[in-house]
C-alpha positions as CSV (number, residue, x, y, z in Angstrom):
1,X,0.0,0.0,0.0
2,X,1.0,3.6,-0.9
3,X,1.5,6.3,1.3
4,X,-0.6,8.8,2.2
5,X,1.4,11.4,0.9
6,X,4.7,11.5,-1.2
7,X,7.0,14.7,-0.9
8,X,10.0,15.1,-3.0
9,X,12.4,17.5,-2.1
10,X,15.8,18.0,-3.6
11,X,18.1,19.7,-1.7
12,X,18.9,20.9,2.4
13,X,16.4,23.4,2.2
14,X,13.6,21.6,1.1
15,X,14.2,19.0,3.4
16,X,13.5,20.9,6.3
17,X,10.5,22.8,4.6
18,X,8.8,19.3,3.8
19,X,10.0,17.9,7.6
20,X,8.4,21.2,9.2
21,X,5.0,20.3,7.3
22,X,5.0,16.9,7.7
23,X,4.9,17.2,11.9
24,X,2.3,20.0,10.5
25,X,0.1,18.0,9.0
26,X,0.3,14.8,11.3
27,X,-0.5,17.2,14.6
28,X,-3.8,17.7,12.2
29,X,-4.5,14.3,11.3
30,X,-2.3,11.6,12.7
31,X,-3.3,9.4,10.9
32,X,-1.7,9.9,7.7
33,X,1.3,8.3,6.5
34,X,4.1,9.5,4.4
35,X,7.1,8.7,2.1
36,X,9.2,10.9,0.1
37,X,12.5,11.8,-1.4
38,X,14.4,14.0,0.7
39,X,17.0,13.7,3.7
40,X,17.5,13.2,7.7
41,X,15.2,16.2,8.6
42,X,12.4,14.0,6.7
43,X,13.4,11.2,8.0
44,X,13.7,12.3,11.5
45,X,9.8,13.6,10.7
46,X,8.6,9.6,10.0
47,X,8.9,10.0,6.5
48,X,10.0,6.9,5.1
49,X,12.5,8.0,2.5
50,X,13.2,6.2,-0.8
51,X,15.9,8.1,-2.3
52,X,17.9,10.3,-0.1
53,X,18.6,13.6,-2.4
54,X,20.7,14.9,0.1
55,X,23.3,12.9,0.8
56,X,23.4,12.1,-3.5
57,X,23.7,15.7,-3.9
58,X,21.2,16.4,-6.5
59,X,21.4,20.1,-5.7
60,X,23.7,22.2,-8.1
61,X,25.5,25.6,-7.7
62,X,24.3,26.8,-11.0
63,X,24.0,25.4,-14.6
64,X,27.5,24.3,-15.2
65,X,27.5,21.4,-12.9
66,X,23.8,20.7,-13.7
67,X,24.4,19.4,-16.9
68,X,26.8,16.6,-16.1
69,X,23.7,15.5,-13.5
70,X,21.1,16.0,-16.3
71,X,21.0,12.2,-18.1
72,X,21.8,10.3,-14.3
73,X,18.7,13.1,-12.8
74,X,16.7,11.9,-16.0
75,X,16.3,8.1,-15.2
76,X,15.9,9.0,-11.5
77,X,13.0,11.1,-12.4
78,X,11.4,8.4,-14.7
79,X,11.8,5.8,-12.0
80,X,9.9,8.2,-9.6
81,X,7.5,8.3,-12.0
82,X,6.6,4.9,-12.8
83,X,6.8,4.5,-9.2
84,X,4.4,7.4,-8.6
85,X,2.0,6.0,-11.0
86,X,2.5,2.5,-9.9
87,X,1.5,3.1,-6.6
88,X,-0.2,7.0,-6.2
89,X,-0.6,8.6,-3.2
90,X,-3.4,10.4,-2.3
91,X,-1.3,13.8,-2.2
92,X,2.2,14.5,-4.1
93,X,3.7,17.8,-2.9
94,X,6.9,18.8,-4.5
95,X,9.0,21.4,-2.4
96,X,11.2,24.0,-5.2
97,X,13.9,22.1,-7.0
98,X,12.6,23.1,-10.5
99,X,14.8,21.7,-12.5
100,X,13.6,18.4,-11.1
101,X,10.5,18.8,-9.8
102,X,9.1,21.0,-12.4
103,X,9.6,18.4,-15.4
104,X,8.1,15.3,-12.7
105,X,4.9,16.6,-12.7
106,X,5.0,17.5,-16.6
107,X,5.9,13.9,-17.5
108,X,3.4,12.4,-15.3
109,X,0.3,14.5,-16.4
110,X,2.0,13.9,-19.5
111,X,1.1,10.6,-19.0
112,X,-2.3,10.8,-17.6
113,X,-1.5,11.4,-14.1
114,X,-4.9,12.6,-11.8
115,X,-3.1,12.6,-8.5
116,X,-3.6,15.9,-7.0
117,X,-0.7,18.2,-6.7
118,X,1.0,20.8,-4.4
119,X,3.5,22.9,-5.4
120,X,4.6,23.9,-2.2
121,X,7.6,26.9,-2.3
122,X,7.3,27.3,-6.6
123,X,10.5,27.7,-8.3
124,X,11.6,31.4,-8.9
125,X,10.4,33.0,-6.2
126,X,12.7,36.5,-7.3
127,X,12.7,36.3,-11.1
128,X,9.0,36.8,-12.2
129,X,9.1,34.4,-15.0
130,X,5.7,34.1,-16.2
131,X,5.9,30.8,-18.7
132,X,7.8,29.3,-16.0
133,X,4.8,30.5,-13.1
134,X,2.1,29.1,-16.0
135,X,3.8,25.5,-16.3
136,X,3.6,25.6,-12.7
137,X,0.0,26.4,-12.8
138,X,-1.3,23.7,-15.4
139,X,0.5,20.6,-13.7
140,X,-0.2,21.8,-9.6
141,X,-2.0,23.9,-6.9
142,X,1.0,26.7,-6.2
143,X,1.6,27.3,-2.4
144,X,4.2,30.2,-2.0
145,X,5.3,31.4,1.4
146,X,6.3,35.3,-0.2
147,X,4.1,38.2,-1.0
148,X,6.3,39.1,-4.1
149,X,5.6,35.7,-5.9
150,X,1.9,35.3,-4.6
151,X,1.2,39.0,-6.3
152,X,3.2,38.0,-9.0
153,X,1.2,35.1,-10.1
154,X,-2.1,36.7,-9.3
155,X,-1.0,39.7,-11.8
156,X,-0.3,37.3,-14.0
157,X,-3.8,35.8,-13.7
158,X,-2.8,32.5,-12.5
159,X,-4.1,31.0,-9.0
160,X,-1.9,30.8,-6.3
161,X,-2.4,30.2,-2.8
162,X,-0.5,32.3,0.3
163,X,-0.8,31.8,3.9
164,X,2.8,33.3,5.3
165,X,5.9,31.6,6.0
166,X,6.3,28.5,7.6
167,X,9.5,29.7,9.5
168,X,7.5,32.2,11.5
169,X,5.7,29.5,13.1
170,X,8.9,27.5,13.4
171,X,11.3,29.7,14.7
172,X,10.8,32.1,18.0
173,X,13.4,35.0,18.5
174,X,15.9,33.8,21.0
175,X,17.0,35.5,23.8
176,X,20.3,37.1,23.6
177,X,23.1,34.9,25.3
178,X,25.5,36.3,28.0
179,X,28.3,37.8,26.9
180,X,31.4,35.4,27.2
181,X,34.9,36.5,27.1
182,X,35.4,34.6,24.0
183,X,33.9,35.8,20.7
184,X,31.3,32.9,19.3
185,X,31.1,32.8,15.4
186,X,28.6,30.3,14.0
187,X,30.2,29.4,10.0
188,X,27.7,28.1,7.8
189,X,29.5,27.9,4.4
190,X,26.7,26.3,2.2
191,X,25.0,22.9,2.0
192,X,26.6,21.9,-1.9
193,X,30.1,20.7,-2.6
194,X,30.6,23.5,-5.0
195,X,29.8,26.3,-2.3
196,X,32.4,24.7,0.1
197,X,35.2,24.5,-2.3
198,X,34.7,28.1,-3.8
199,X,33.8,29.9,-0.1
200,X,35.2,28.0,2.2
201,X,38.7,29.8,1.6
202,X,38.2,32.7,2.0
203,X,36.3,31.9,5.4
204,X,38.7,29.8,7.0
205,X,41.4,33.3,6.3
206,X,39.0,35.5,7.4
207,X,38.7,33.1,10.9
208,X,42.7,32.9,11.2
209,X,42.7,36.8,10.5
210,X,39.6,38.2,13.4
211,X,41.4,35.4,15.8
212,X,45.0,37.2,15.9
213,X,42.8,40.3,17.2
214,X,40.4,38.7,19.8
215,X,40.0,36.0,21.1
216,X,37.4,33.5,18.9
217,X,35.6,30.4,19.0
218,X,34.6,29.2,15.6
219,X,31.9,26.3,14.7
220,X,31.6,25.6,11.6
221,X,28.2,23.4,10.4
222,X,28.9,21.1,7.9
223,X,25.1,19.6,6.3
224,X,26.1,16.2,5.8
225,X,28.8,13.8,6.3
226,X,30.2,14.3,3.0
227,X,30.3,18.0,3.8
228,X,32.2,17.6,6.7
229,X,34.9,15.4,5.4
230,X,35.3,18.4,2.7
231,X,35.2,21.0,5.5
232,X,37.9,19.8,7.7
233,X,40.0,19.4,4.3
234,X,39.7,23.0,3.2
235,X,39.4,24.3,6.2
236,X,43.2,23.1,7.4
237,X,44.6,23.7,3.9
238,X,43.6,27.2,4.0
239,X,45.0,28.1,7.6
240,X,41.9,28.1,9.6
241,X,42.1,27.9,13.4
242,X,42.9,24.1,14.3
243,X,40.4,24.3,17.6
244,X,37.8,25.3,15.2
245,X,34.4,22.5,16.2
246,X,33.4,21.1,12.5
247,X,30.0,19.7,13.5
248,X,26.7,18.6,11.8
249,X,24.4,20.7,13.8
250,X,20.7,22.4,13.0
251,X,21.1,25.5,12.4
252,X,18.8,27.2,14.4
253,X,20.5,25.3,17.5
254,X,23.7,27.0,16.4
255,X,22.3,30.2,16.1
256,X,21.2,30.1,20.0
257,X,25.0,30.0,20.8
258,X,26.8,32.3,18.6
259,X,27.6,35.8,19.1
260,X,27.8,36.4,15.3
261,X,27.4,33.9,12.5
262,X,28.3,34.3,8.8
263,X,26.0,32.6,6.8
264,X,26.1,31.3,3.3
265,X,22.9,32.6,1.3
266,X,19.8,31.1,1.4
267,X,17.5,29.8,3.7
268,X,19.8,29.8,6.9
269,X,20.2,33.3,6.7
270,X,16.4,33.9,7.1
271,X,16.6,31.1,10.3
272,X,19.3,33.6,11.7
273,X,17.1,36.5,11.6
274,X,14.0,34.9,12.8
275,X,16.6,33.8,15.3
276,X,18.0,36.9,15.6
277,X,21.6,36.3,15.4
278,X,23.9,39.2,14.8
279,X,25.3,37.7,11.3
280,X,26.9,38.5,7.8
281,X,25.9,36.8,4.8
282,X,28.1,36.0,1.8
283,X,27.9,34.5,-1.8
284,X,30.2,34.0,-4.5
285,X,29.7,32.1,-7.5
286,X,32.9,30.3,-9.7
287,X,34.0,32.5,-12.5
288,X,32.7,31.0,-15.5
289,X,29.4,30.6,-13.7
290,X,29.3,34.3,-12.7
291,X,29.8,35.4,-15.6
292,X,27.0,33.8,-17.2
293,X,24.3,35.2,-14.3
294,X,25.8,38.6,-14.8
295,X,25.1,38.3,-18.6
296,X,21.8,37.1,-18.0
297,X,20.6,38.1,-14.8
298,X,22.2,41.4,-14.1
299,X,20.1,42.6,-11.4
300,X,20.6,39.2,-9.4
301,X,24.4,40.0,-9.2
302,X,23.9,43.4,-8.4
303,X,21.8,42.3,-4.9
304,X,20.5,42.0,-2.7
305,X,20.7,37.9,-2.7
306,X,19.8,37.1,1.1
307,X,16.0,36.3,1.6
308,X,15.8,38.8,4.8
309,X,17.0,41.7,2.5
310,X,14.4,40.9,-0.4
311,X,11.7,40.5,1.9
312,X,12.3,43.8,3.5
313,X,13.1,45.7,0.4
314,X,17.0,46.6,2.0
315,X,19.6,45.3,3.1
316,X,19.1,44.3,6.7
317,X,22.0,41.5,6.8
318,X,25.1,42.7,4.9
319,X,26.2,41.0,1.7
320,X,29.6,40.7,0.7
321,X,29.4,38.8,-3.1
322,X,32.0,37.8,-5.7
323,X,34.9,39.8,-5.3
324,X,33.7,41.3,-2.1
325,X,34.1,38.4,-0.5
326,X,37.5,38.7,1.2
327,X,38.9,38.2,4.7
328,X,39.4,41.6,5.3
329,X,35.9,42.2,4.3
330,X,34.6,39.8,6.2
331,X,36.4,41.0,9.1
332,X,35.8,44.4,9.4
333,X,31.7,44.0,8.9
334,X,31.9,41.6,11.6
335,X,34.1,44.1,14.4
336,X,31.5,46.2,13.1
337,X,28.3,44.2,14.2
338,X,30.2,42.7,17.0
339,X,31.4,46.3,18.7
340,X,28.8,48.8,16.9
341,X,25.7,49.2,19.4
342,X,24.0,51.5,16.4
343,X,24.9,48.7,13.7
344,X,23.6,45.6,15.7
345,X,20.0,47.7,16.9
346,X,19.7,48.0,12.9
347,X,20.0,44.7,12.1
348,X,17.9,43.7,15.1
349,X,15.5,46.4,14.5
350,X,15.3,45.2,11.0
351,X,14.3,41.4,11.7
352,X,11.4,42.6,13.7
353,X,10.1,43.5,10.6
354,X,11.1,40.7,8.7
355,X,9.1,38.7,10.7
356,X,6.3,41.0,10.6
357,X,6.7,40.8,6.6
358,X,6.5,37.1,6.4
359,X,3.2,36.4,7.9
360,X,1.0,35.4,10.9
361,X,2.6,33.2,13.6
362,X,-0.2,30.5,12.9
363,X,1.3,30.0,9.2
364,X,2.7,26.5,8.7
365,X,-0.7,25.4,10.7
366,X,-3.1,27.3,7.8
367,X,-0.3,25.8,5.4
368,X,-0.7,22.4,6.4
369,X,-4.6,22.4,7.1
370,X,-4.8,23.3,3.2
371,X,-2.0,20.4,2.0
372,X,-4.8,18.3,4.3
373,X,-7.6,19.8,2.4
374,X,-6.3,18.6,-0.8
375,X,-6.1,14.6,0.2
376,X,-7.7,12.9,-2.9
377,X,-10.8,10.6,-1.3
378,X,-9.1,7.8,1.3
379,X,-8.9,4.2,-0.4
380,X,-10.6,1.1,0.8
C-alpha cells in the first residue's frame, strides 16, 4: 500500500520545509502516513525515505554542474515516475527544486496522471518568470510562502495560494546569550560541494585573521557527512584555526549560541534572523558561472541575494558577493556588528520587521490544514 502522501524535495532546504509540514500535518490528522525523497530532517519527521537527495547531492550551484547531472537526474525522475503512478498517493507535494520537480509533474500528467498536486515553495520566487509560473499552474496547486511571488502570479492571472511563512511558526526569537569572554562565530558555508570549495577559503582566512585580534571560538556546520569530510579538508589547507568545532548541527541550534554567525545565502540566513543572530551573509559564485548570471541576470548580481533583505526591500544583513568576498571584508563588517551598538539595533530592529513581513505566527498550521484539504478521497 501507498503512502498517504509523497514529498520530493531536492536539496537541504527543502528537506526541512517538507520535515516542518509533515509534523504540521500529522499534529492535524495523525493518521496519515508519508514517504518521500528528501533527507535526515524527513526522515527524523517519520517520513520513510526512498531516495535520499541529500546525501546524492542532486542540488547544483548553478547550470554548469547541472548538466553533467542531467542524463543520471533523467532516469531517476522516470523511476519516480513509474513508481508514482504505480503506486499513487493520495497527495504529491513537490518542495522547489525546479529543475527536477518541475519536469516530474510535466511527465506524469504527461502521461495521464490525476493525483492531485501541491507545489509547495514554486520555483523562482525572485525572477517573475511568467511561462515558468504558467507550467507551474497547469500541472499543480501553487503554495508560495512570499508576498512578491503570490502577487506575481495573481498579476499574472494564475491562481496561487499564500498563507505566510512556515519559519515564523517554526522559529521564535531567542533570547540574547551572555556575553562570554570569548567571541562565538557560527560558520555556515553552504549545504553543496561547490559552495564549500569556492567559499570556504576565503572563510577559513578570514577566521585565522579576526582570531589574531580577539579571542574567537569558531563552529563551523557542515550539512552532511560528506560536507564535513570536505570542510575539515579546506578548512586546514587554508590556515583556519585548528580548535575550530566542525559539527553537523541544525542550524537554528547553532544560532542560540553564537555571538555572530556568517551565513552562506539562502535559507539559513532567514533562520538567523528569525533567530536573531547578529550575522553576515556572503555568496560568490565560480568565475565562469558568474559570468553567465551577470550576462543574463544582471540585477541578481547586483543584490540583494539574502531572503531577509528581499523581503524587507533593503539590506538588513550585509552582503559581501564575488569579489567582495575577502577576509578583510569579512572582518571588518563583523568588528562592526560585534562592537557597533548602532549597527547591531539595525540589524535587530530590521528582523522585527522581517518577521512582521513574512506572515501570521499560525502560518505552517493554515499551510498544512490546506496540504490536508487537498487529500484525494481515502482508499478502501
Amino acid at each position: 500500500m501507498s503512502a498517504d502522501v509523497f514529498i520530493v524535495a531536492g536539496e537541504a532546504s527543502g528537506d526541512l520545509q517538507a520535515s516542518l509540514l509533515v509534523r504540521a500535518m500529522r499534529e492535524q490528522a495523525p493518521q496519515l502516513t508519508f514517504a518521500g525523497v528528501g533527507g535526515d530532517r524527513m526522515r527524523e519527521a517519520g517520513v520513510d525515505v526512498m531516495l535520499d537527495s541529500v546525501r546524492a547531492e542532486w542540488a547544483s550551484m548553478g547550470p554548469l554542474s547541472a548538466y553533467v547531472k542531467i542524463p543520471w537526474l533523467l532516469t531517476v525522475m522516470l523511476g519516480l515516475a513509474q513508481r508514482l503512478r504505480a503506486r499513487p498517493p493520495r497527495l504529491l507535494v513537490c518542495l522547489d527544486f525546479g529543475a527536477f520537480n518541475l519536469r516530474l509533474l510535466e511527465w506524469l500528467r504527461f502521461t495521464g496522471y490525476r493525483v492531485p498536486a501541491l507545489y509547495y515553495f514554486p520555483p523562482g520566487a525572485w525572477l517573475d518568470r511568467r511561462a515558468q509560473a504558467e507550467k507551474v499552474c497547469k500541472v499543480a496547486t501553487a503554495l508560495t510562502p512570499f508576498v512578491r511571488q503570490r502577487d506575481f502570479y495573481r498579476a499574472c492571472g494564475l491562481p496561487v495560494e499564500y498563507f505566510g511563512h512556515p519559519l515564523v511558526s517554526a522559529i521564535e526569537p531567542r533570547q540574547p546569550p551572555a556575553r562570554a569572554p570569548v567571541t562565538r562565530i557560527a560558520v555556515l558555508p553552504g549545504s553543496r560541494r561547490d559552495e564549500v570549495t569556492n567559499m570556504l577559503p576565503v572563510l577559513a582566512r578570514a577566521a585565522k585573521s579576526i582570531e589574531e585580534i580577539q579571542q574567537c571560538e569558531f563552529l563551523v556546520v557542515a550539512a552532511s557527512e560528506p560536507r564535513a569530510a570536505q570542510i575539515r579538508r579546506t578548512w586546514a589547507e587554508n590556515g583556519g584555526p585548528a580548535d575550530a568545532r566542525i559539527e553537523r548541527r541544525d542550524a537554528t541550534a547553532v544560532f542560540a549560541e553564537a555571538d555572530i554567525a556568517w551565513t552562506a545565502s539562502g535559507t539559513a540566513v532567514l533562520e538567523g534572523a528569525l533567530r536573531c543572530v547578529p550575522q553576515v551573509a556572503f555568496y560568490r559564485l565560480p568565475p565562469a558561472l558568474y559570468a553567465i548570471v551577470k550576462r543574463r541576470l544582471p540585477h541578481i548580481v547586483r543584490g540583494p541575494v539574502t531572503l531577509p533583505n528581499l523581503i524587507a526591500g533593503r539590506n538588513v544583513v550585509p552582503e559581501l558577493l564575488q569579489d567582495e568576498l575577502t577576509p578583510e571584508n569579512l572582518r571588518a563588517v563583523t568588528r562592526d556588528l560585534l562592537e557597533n551598538a548602532a549597527s547591531a539595533a539595525e540589524q535587530a530592529h530590521g528582523y522585527a520587521q522581517v518577521r512582521e513581513l513574512l506572515g501570521k505566527p499560525d502560518s505552517l498550521q493554515r499551510i498544512a490544514a490546506f496540504a490536508v484539504s487537498m487529500l484525494a478521497p481515502g482508499r478502501n
